[in-house]
KOLSE-181620 format. One record per residue (C-alpha): x, y, z; residue in three letters. Coordinates in steps of 0.25 Angstrom, whole numbers, plus 5000, padded with zeros to 4 digits. Each point is the difference from the previous one (the first is absolute). Layout:
N
XYZala ...
END
This chain:
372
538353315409unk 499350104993unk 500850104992unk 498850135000unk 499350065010unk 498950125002unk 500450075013unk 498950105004unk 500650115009unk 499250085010unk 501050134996unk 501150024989unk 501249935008unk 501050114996unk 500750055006unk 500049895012unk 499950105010unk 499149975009unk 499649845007unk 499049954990unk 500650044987unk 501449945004unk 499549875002unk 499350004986unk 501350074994unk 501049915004unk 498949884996unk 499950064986unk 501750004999unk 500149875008unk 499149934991unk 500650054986unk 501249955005unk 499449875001unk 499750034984unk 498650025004unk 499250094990unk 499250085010unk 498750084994unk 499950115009unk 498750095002unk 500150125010unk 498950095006unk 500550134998unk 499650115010unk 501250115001unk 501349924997unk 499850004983unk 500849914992unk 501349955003unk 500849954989unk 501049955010unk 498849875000unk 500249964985unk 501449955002unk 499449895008unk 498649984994unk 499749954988unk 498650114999unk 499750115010unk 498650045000unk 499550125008unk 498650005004unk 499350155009unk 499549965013unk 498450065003unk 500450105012unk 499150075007unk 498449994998unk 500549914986unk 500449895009unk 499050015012unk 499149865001unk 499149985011unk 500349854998unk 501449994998unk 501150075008unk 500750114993unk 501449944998unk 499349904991unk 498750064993unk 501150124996unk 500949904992unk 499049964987unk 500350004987unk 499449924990unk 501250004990unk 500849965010unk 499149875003unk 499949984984unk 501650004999unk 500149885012unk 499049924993unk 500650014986unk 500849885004unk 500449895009unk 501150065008unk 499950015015unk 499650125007unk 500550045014unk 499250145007unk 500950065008unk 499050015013unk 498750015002unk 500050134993unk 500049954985unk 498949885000unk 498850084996unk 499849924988unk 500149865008unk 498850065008unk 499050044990unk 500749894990unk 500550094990unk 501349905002unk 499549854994unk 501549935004unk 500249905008unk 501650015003unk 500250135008unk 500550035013unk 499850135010unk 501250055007unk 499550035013unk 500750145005unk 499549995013unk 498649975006unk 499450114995unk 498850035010unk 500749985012unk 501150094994unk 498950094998unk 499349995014unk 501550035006unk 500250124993unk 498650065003unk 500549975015unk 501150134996unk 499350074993unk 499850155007unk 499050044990unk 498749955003unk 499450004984unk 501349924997unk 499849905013unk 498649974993unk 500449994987unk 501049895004unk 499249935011unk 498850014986unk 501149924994unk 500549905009unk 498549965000unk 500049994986unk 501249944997unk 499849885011unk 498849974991unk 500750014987unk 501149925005unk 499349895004unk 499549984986unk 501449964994unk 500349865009unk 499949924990unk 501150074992unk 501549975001unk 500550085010unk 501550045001unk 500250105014unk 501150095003unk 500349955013unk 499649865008unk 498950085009unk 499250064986unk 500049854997unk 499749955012unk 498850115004unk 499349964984unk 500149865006unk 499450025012unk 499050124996unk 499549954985unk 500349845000unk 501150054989unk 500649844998unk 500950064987unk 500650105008unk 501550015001unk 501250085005unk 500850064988unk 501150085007unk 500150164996unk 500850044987unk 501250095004unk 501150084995unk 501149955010unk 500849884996unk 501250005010unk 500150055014unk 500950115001unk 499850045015unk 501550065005unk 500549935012unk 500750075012unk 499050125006unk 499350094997unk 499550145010unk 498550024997unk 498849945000unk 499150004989unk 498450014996unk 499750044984unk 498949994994unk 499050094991unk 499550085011unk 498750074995unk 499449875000unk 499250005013unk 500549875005unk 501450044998unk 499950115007unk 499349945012unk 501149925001unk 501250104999unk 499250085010unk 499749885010unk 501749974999unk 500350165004unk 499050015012unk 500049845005unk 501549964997unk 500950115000unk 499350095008unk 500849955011unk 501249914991unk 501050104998unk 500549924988unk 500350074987unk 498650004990unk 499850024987unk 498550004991unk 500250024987unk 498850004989unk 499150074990unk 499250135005unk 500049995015unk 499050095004unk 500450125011unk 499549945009unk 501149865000unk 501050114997unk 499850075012unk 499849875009unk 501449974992unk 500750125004unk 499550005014unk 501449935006unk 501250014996unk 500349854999unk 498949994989unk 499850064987unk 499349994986unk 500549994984unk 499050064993unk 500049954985unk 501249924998unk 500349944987unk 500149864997unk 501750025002unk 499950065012unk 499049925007unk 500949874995unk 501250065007unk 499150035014unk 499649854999unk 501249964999unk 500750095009unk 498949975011unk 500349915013unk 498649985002unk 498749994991unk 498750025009unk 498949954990unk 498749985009unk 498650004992unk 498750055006unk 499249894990unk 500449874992unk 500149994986unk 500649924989unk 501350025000unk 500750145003unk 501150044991unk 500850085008unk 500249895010unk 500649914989unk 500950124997unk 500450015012unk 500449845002unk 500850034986unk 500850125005unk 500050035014unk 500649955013unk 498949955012unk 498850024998unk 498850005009unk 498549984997unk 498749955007unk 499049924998unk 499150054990unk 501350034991unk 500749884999unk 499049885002unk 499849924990unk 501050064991unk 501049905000unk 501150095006unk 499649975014unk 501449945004unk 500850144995unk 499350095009unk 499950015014unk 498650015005unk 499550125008unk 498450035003unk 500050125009unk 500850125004unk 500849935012unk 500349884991unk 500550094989unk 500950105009unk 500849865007unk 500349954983unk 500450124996unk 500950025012unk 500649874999unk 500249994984unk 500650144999unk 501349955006unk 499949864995unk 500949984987unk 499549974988unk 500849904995unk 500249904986unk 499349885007unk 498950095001unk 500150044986unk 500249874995unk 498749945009unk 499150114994unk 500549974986unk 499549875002unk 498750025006unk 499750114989unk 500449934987unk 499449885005unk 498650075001unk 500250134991unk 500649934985unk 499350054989unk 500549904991unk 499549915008unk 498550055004unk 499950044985unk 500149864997unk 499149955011unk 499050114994unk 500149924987unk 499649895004unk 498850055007unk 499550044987unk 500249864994unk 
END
């Protein structure tokens, strides 16, 4: 097994605050662990340096993203033709390491050559122009709808450009879709990185339902506003949305009854005490992608948990959630699970499900060996 490793990351992974970084932070510590030496390279765009890295890696290199009309390319979508550097390409080179992009993102230099080696892998986030195409689909602005549309057109292109590289997807569907879509044969399902090692969901009851997410992301808050005016308009069951920035407009919908409510804000101790307080986690998505985090933390530390399909499909985790695709199917599960007990054979089935698919020690050795 190889003991060094360039990493190229699409945004400085700390703090792991948000779903992409935490996959690649808890990689970069799984894997030092493993007494890897990780190289790590970081587009930088607003988080700065963080020292915090150097404990894991043996070098941390930080490279500025091209924003604005820098980065533009009529060629190439934005994501990737914002994210060249030439010292970057020259430091990979300079030796025979392995090099894994963390997405598509970061594999300018495979594209125009710039990268001669031949052991490198590309971490595949999500699929990146249906990602794209989805979020087009909610996006109120039309200049924003056309930019991502633009790039979903772009990106289908690109992507079909990296087949023949080794592929290692976030979730089974990513892997599959590459397959199918790009005649990808070296793609693989490589399980998400997390911070979460035991299960610590409390047993007994719970006396709210739950919904947390950041909610000035437009999907996010499609959802949150979808649960308030099709679920519990009618279920008169105690319901909480928690996130980042809610718009007025969610905050109103919120305060409209007075079963439901919303916590604006909460820091990371007080949302881990509404996840584990809950009886409920309500966790529908309006698009499929990758992996999301929030459902793995709510696997970790909640009670029940309730999801449909385009959440939990091809994640692995399909067997600790109960499945629910529209309002009436949602209202019956959450009526029936909030006075179902939560009890130790559940915990003890979720821990095994979860360590089984989600060990980072493991799935940083399986990563490893892809590189070999």
């Amino acid at each position: 097994m190889a003991d060094h490793l360039h990493i190229v990351s699409f945004d400085v992974p700390y703090p792991a605050d948000y779903g992409g970084v935490v996959d690649v932070f808890y990689k970069v510590k799984a894997l030092h662990d493993l007494g890897v030496h990780v190289h790590l390279h970081c587009f930088e765009y607003g988080r700065g340096q963080q020292p915090e890295l150097e404990k894991y890696c043996a070098e941390v290199h930080y490279y500025p993203r091209q924003e604005g009309h820098k980065g533009f390319s009529l060629q190439l979508p934005y994501i990737v033709a914002s994210r060249n550097d030439e010292q970057l390409w020259k430091r990979l080179n300079a030796d025979a390491y392995p090099v894994l992009f963390e997405g598509v993102h970061c594999t300018y230099g495979l594209t125009n050559g710039a990268v001669t080696k031949k052991n490198i892998a590309i971490r595949l986030h999500n699929t990146e122009f249906e990602y794209y195409k989805q979020l087009g689909k909610w996006e109120t602005s039309l200049v924003r709808k056309a930019y991502m549309q633009h790039e979903s057109r772009l990106l289908k292109r690109y992507e079909a450009t990296l087949k023949n590289y080794r592929i290692l997807s976030i979730s089974q569907n990513d892997c599959t879709a590459y397959q199918k879509l790009f005649k990808a044969d070296n793609s693989s399902y490589l399980p998400a990185f997390i911070p979460n090692t035991l299960v610590t969901s409390k047993t007994g009851k719970g006396n709210f339902v739950l919904y947390h997410g950041n909610l000035s992301v437009a999907e996010n808050e499609k959802t949150a506003t979808w649960l308030l005016e099709k679920v519990f308009n009618e279920l008169d069951i105690p319901f909480v949305v928690a996130g980042k920035n809610p718009p007025d407009r969610l905050v109103e919908l919120a305060h409209k009854h007075q079963h439901t409510c919303i916590v604006a804000n909460p820091g990371e101790t007080e949302l881990n005490d509404l996840m584990q307080k809950a009886q409920v986690h309500v966790l529908p998505a309006m698009m499929q992608s990758g992996i999301k985090l929030k459902l793995l933390n709510a696997l970790f530390k909640g009670r029940h948990v309730i999801a449909n399909s385009e959440m939990i499909e091809g994640t692995g985790v399909e067997q600790a959630c109960q499945l629910a695709n529209n309002p009436t199917e949602m209202k019956y599960q959450i009526f029936r699970l909030f006075h179902k007990e939560f009890t130790d054979d559940d915990v003890q089935i979720r821990e095994g499900l979860l360590q089984n698919n989600f060990n980072n020690r493991k799935n940083a050795e399986q990563l490893m060996r892809a590189l070999q």
